[in-house]
ZATIDO-572443 format. One record per residue (C-alpha): residue in one letter; x, z, y. Coordinates in Angstrom, 1 decimal. Each point is the difference from the previous one (the first is absolute). Example, Ala and Ser with C-alpha at 12.3 -4.5 7.8 and 13.67 -1.06 7.14 Angstrom:
// residues 2
<rec kolnu="A" x="12.3" z="7.8" y="-4.5"/>
<rec kolnu="S" x="1.4" z="-0.7" y="3.4"/>
END
This chain:
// residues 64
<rec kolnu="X" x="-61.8" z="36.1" y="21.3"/>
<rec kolnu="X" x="2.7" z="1.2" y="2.1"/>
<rec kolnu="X" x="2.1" z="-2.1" y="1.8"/>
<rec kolnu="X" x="3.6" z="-1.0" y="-0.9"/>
<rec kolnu="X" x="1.3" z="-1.6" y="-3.0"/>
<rec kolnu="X" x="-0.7" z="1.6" y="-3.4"/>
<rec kolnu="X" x="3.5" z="0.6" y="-0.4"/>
<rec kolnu="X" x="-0.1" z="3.4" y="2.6"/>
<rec kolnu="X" x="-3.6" z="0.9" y="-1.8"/>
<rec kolnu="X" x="1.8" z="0.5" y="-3.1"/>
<rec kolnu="X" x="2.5" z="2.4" y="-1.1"/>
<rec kolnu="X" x="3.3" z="-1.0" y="-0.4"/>
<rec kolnu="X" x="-1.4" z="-3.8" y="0.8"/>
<rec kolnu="X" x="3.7" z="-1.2" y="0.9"/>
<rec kolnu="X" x="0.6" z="0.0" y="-3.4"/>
<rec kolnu="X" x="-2.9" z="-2.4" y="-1.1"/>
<rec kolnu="X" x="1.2" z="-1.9" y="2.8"/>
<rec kolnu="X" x="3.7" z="-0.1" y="-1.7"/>
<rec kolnu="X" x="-1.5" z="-0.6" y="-3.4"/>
<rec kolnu="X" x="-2.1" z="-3.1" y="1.6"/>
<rec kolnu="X" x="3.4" z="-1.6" y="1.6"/>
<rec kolnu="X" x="2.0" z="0.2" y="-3.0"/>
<rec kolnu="X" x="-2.8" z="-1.2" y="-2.5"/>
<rec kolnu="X" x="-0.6" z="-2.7" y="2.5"/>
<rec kolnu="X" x="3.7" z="-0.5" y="-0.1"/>
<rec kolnu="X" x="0.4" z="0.2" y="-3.7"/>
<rec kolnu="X" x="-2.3" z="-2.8" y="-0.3"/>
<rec kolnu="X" x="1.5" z="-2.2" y="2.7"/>
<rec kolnu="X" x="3.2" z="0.3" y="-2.0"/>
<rec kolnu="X" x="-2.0" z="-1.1" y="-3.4"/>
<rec kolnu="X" x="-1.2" z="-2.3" y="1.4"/>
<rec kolnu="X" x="2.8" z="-1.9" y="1.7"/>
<rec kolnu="X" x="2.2" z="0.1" y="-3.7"/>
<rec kolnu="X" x="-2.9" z="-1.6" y="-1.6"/>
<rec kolnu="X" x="0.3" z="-3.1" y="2.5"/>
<rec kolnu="X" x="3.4" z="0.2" y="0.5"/>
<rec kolnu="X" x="2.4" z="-3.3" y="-0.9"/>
<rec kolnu="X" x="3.6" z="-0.6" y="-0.4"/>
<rec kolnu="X" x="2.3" z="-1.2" y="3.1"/>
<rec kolnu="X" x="0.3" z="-3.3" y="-1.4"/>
<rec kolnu="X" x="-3.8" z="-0.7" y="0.4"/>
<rec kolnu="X" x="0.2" z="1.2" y="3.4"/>
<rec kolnu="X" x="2.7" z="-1.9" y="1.3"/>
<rec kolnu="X" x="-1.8" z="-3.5" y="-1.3"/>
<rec kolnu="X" x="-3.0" z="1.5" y="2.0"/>
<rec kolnu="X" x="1.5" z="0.1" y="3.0"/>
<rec kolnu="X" x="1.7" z="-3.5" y="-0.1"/>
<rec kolnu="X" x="-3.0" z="-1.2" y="-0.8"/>
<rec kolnu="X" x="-1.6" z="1.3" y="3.4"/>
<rec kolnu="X" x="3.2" z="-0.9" y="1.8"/>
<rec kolnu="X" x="-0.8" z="-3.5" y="-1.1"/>
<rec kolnu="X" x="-3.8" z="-0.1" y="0.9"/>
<rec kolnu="X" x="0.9" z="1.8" y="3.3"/>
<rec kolnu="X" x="2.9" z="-2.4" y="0.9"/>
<rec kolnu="X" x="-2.6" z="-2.9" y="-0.9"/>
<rec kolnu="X" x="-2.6" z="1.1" y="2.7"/>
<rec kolnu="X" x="2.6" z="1.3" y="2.7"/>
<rec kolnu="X" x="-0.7" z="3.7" y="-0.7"/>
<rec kolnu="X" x="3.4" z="1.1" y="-1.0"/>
<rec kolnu="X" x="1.5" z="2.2" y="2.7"/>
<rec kolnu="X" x="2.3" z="2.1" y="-1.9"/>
<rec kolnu="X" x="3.3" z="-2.0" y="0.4"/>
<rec kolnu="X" x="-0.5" z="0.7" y="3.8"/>
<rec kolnu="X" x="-0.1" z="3.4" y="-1.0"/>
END
């Protein structure tokens, strides 16, 4: 097998290499609106770390 990637073996490679980033991208982009939440839910989250963190000293941010 000759050396280099598979990409410079094959003709017109660049393109499977395009095809793999967007398909890989595509389903990056499903996948984040399938576990996606509303803002509300988020902000509760974060409180709810604020709190823990405040309770064992690790909240830094208000220094910030």
């Amino acid at each position: 097998m000759p050396p280099g990637p598979a990409s410079k073996r094959i003709r017109g490679g660049w393109a499977l290499e395009v095809a793999g980033l967007y398909g890989a991208f595509a389903l990056y982009d499903w996948t984040r609106d399938q576990v996606q939440g509303d803002g509300v839910t988020a902000f509760r989250n974060a409180r709810s770390i604020i709190r823990w963190e405040r309770l064992f000293g690790l909240y830094q941010e208000h220094r910030i």
